[in-house]
C-alpha positions as CSV (number, residue, x, y, z in Angstrom):
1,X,8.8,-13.3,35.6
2,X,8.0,-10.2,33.7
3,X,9.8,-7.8,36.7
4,X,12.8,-10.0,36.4
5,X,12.9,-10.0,32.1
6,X,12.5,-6.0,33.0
7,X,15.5,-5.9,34.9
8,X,17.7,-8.0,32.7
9,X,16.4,-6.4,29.5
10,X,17.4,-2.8,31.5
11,X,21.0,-4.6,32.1
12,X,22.0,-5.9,28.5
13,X,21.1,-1.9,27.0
14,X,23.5,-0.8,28.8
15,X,26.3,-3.2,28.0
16,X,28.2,-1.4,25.0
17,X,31.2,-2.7,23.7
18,X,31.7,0.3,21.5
19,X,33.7,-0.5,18.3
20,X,34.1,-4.2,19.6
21,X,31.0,-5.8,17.7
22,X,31.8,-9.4,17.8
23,X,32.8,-9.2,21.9
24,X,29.1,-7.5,21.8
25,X,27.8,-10.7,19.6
26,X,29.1,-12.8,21.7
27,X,27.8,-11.2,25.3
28,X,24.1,-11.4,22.8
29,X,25.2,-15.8,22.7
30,X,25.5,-16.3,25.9
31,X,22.6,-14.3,27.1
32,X,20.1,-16.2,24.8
33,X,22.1,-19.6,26.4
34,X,21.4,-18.4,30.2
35,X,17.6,-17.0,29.5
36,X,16.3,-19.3,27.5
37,X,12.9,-19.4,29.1
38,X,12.2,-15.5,29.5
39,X,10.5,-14.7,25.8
40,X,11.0,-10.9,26.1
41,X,14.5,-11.2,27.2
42,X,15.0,-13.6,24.4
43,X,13.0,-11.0,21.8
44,X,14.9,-7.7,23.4
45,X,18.5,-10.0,22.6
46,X,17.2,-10.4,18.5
47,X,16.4,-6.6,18.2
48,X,19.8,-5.5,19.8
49,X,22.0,-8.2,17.1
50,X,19.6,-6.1,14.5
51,X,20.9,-2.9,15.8
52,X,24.4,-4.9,15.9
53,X,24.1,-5.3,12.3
54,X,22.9,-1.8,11.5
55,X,26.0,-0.5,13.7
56,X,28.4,-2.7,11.5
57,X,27.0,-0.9,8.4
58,X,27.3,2.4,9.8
59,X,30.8,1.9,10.5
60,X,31.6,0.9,7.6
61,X,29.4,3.3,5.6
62,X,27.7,0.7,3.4
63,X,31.1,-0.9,2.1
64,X,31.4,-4.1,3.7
65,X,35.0,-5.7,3.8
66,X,35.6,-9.6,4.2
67,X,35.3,-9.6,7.8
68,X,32.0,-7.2,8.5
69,X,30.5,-9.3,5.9
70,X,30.9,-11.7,7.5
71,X,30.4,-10.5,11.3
72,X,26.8,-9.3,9.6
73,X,26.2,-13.0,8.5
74,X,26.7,-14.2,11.7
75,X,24.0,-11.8,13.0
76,X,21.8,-13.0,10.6
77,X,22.2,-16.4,11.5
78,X,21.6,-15.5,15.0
79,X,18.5,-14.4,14.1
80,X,17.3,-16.7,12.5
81,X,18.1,-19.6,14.2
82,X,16.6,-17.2,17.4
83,X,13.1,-15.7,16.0
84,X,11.3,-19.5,15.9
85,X,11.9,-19.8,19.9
86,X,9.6,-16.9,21.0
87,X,6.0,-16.9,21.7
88,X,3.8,-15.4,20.0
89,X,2.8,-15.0,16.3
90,X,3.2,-10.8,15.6
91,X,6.1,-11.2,17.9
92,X,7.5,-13.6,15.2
93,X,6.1,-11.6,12.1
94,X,7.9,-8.3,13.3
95,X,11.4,-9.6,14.1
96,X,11.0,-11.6,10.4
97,X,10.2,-8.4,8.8
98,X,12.7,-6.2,10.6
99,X,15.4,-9.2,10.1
100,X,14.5,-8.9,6.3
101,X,14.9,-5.2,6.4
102,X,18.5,-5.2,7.9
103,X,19.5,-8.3,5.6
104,X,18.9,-5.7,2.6
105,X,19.9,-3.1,4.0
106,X,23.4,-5.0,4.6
107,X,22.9,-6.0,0.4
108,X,22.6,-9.6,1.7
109,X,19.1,-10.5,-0.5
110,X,19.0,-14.2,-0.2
111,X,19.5,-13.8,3.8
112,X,16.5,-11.2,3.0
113,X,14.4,-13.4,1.5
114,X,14.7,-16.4,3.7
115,X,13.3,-14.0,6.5
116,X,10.3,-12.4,4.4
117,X,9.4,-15.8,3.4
118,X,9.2,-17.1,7.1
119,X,7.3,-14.4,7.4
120,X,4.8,-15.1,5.0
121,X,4.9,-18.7,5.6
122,X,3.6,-17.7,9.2
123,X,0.9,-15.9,8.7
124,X,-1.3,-18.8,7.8
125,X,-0.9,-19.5,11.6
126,X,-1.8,-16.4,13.3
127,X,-5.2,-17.2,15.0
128,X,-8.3,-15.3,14.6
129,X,-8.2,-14.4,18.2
130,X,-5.5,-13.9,20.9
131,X,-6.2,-14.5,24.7
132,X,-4.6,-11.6,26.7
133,X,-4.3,-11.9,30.7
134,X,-3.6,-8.5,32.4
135,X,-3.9,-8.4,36.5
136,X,-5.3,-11.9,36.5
137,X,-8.1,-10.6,34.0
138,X,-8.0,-12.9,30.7
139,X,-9.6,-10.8,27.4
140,X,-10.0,-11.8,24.1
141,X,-8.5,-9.9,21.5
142,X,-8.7,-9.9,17.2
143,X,-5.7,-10.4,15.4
144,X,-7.2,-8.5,12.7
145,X,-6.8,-5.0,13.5
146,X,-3.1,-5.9,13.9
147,X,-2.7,-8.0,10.6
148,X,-3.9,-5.4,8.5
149,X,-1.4,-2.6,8.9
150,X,1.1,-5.3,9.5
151,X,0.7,-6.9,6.1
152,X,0.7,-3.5,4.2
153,X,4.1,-2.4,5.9
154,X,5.4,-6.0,4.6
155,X,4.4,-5.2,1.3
156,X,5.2,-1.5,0.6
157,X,8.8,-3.3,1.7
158,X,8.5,-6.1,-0.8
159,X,8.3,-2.8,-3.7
160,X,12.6,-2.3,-3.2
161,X,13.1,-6.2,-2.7
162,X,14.6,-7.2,-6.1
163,X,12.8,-10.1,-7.8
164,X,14.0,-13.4,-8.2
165,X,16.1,-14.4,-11.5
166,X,14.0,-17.9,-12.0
167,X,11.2,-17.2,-9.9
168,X,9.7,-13.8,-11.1
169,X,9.7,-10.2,-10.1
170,X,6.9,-10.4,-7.8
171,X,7.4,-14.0,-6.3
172,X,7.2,-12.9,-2.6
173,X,4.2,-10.8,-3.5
174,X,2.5,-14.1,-5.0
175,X,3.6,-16.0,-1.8
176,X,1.9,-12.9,0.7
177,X,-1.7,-13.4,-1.4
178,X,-1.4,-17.0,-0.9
179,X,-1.1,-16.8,2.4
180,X,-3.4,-13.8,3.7
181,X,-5.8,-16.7,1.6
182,X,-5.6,-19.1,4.4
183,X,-5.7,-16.3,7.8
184,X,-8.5,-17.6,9.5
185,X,-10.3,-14.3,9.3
186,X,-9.5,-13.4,5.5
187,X,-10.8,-16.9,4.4
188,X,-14.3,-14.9,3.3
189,X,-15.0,-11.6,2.0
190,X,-14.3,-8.5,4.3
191,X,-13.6,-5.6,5.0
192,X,-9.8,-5.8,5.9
193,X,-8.5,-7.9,3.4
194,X,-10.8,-5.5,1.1
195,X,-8.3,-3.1,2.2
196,X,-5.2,-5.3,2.1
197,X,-6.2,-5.4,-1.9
198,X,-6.6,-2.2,-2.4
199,X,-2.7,-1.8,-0.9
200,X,-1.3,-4.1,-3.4
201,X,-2.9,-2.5,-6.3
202,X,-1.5,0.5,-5.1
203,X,1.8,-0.9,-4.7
204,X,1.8,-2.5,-8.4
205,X,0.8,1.1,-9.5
206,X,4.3,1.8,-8.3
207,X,5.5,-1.0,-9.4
208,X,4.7,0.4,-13.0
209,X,7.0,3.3,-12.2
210,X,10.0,3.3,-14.6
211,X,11.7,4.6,-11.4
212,X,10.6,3.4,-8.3
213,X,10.1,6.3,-5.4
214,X,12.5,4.7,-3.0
215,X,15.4,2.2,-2.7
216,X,17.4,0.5,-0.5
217,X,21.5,2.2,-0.8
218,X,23.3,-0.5,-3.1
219,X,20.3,-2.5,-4.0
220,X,18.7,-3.2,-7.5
221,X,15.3,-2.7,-7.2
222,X,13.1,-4.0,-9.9
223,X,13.2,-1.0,-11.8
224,X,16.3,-1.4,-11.8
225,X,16.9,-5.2,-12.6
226,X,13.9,-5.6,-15.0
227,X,13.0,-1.9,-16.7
228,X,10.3,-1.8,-18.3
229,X,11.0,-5.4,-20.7
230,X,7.9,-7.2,-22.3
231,X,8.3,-10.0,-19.6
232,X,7.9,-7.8,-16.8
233,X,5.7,-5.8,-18.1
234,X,3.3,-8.9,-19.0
235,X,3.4,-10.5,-15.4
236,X,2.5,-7.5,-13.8
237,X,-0.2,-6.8,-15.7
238,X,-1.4,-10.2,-14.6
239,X,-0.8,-9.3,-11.0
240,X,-2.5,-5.6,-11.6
241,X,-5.8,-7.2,-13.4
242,X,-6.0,-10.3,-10.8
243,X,-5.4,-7.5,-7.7
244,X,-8.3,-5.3,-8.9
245,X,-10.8,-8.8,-9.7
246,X,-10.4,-9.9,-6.7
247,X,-10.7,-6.2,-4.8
248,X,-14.5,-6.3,-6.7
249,X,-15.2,-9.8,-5.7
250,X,-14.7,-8.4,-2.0
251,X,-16.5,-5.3,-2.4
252,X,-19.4,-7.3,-3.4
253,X,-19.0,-10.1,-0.6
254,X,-18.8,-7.6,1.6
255,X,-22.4,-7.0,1.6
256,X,-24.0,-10.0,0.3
257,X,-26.6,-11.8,1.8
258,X,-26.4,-8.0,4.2
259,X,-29.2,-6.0,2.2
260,X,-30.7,-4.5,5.7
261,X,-26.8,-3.8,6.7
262,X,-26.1,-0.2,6.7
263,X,-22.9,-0.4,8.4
264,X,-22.1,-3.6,5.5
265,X,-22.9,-1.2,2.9
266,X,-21.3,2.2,4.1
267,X,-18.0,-0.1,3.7
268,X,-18.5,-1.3,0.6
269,X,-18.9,2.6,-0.6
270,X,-16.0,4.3,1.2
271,X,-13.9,1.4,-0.3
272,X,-15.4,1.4,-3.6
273,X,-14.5,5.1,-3.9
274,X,-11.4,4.3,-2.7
275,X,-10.4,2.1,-5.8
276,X,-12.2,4.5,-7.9
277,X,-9.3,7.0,-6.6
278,X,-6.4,5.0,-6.7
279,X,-7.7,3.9,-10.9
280,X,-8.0,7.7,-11.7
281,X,-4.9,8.7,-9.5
282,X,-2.1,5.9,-10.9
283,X,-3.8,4.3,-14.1
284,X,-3.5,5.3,-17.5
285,X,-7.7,5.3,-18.3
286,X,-9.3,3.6,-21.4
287,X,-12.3,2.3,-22.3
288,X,-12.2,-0.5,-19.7
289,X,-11.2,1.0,-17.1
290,X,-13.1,4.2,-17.6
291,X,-16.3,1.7,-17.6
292,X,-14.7,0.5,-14.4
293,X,-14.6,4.0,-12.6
294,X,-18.3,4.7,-13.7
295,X,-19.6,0.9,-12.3
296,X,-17.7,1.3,-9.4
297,X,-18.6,5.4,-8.4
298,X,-22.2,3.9,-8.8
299,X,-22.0,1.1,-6.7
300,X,-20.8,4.1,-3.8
301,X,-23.7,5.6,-4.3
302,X,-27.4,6.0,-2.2
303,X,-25.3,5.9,1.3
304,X,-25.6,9.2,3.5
305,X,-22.1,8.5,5.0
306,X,-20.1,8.6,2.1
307,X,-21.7,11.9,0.4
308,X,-19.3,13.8,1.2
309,X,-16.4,11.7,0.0
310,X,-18.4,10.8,-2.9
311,X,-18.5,14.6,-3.8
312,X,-15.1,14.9,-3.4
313,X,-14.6,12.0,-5.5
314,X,-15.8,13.7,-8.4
315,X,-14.2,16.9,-8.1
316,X,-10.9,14.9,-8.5
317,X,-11.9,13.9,-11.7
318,X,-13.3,16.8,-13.1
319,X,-9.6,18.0,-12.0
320,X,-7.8,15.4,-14.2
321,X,-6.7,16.3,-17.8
322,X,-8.1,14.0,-20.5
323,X,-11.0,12.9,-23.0
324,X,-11.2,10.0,-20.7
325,X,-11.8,12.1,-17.8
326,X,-14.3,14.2,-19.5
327,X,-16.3,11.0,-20.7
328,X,-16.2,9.5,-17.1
329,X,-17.4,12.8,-15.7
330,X,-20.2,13.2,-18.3
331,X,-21.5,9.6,-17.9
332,X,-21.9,10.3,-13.8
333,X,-23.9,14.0,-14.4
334,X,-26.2,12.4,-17.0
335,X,-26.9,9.2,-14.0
336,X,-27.1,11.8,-11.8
């Protein structure tokens, strides 16, 4: 099966219709009607109506007309009537994200969002484990390793998605920490969705940004859509001080009940230094969060592998400009 799906995948690349996009579309149609039962074919067919989509845009250089706009629709639809046929959970979660990215990109945000929250709503799903067969040899593999960076690439997206007009600025974002609540192997404190945290706080650092780094051409962006008003401002301080409780409620599961665990507690260092980097780095320090930085360069301490990042650490600091800086600094050479 997977020599034929080769050989039919090589044939529909080099089918190009040229400017004709909705003779391509339609060679896309029937394809997914004749091979409904090869799963690669059927994923190689979504990722070639996403190029379809991009092409539109590039030939019309961002402005659609009437008819692209609608040609692009159809893609979408495509897609997403498409994507829930496959196999396979990340094969699902990429093709969501990248259908989200080309919805935006075509300034079609609630097509946008109806992908991102598939996505989300799917990753609930994704088991803790994955069986694998290669030359007759079945293998089990963690979904983990692949959730992580996956997750993070969905959310530094969700920073140019624009909020919602009812639902809040960061609705999507409240629907990703639901969900990364209830993947199997995020459901107790660990290192990966330690890290996961530690990317959101990060991206609501950005968030704070009166402008953001990036946007998508012709899309309002949050910064754009909500500035810097007092409801805005509000919620994501919520977000920000939720984000950063539940990063230290990690960082201490992470090792409890693991007192004889070195490996347990070199994590709980390296990431406890990485917080303390990302506070001094993108917040404004005060008292509390000052008192924050101290706690938390402490808890890194007494671990051989993290020394030299710990060092390191500290020369940042001494770098910054600032009473607040100075006092933080002070307070680690007196504790030594």
């Amino acid at each position: 099966r997977k020599q034929v799906s080769d050989l039919i995948i090589s044939v529909i690349r080099l089918v190009d219709y040229g400017r004709d996009l909705e003779r391509q579309l339609n060679l896309y149609v029937d394809c997914r009607r004749a091979f409904t039962q090869l799963h690669m074919v059927t994923f190689e067919l979504v990722v070639r109506v996403c190029l379809l989509a991009v092409k539109a845009y590039r030939f019309m250089k961002g402005k659609h007309n009437r008819k692209t706009s609608a040609f692009v629709k159809a893609c979408l639809a495509y897609m997403h009537i498409t994507v829930p046929s496959l196999d396979g959970a990340f094969l699902k979660l990429r093709l969501y994200l990248q259908c989200g990215q080309v919805a935006l990109v075509n300034n079609m945000v609630s097509q946008g969002e109806a992908f991102l929250k598939s996505a989300v709503q799917l990753i609930p799903e994704v088991p803790e484990s994955i069986q694998h067969t290669t030359n007759g040899r079945t293998t089990k593999i963690d979904t983990e390793p692949e959730m992580l960076p996956y997750t993070l690439n969905l959310a530094s997206f969700l920073l140019v998605f624009p909020g919602h007009p009812k639902n809040g600025p960061f609705h999507l974002v409240k629907g990703l920490l639901n969900a990364v609540q209830k993947y199997p192997p995020w459901q107790n404190a660990c290192v990966g969705k330690c890290k996961l945290y530690l990317g959101l706080v990060r991206l609501f650092s950005t968030f704070a940004q009166r402008k953001f780094p990036y946007h998508v051409n012709r899309v309002d962006s949050n910064d754009t859509l909500f500035g810097s008003n007092e409801i805005y401002i509000k919620s994501l301080t919520h977000f920000t001080n939720t984000l950063i409780t539940q990063t230290l409620n990690q960082l201490h599961g992470i090792v409890e009940g693991k007192d004889k665990d070195k490996t347990a507690k070199a994590s709980q260092s390296e990431l406890a230094l990485d917080l303390v980097n990302i506070l001094t780095s993108t917040m404004t320090m005060n008292k509390q969060s000052a008192t924050l930085v101290v706690k938390l360069y402490r808890l890194a301490a007494g671990v051989k592998e993290t020394d030299k990042y710990r060092e390191r650490t500290l020369s940042h600091i001494e770098s910054k400009r600032g009473t607040w800086y100075q006092d933080i600094v002070a307070r680690l050479k007196v504790n030594g």
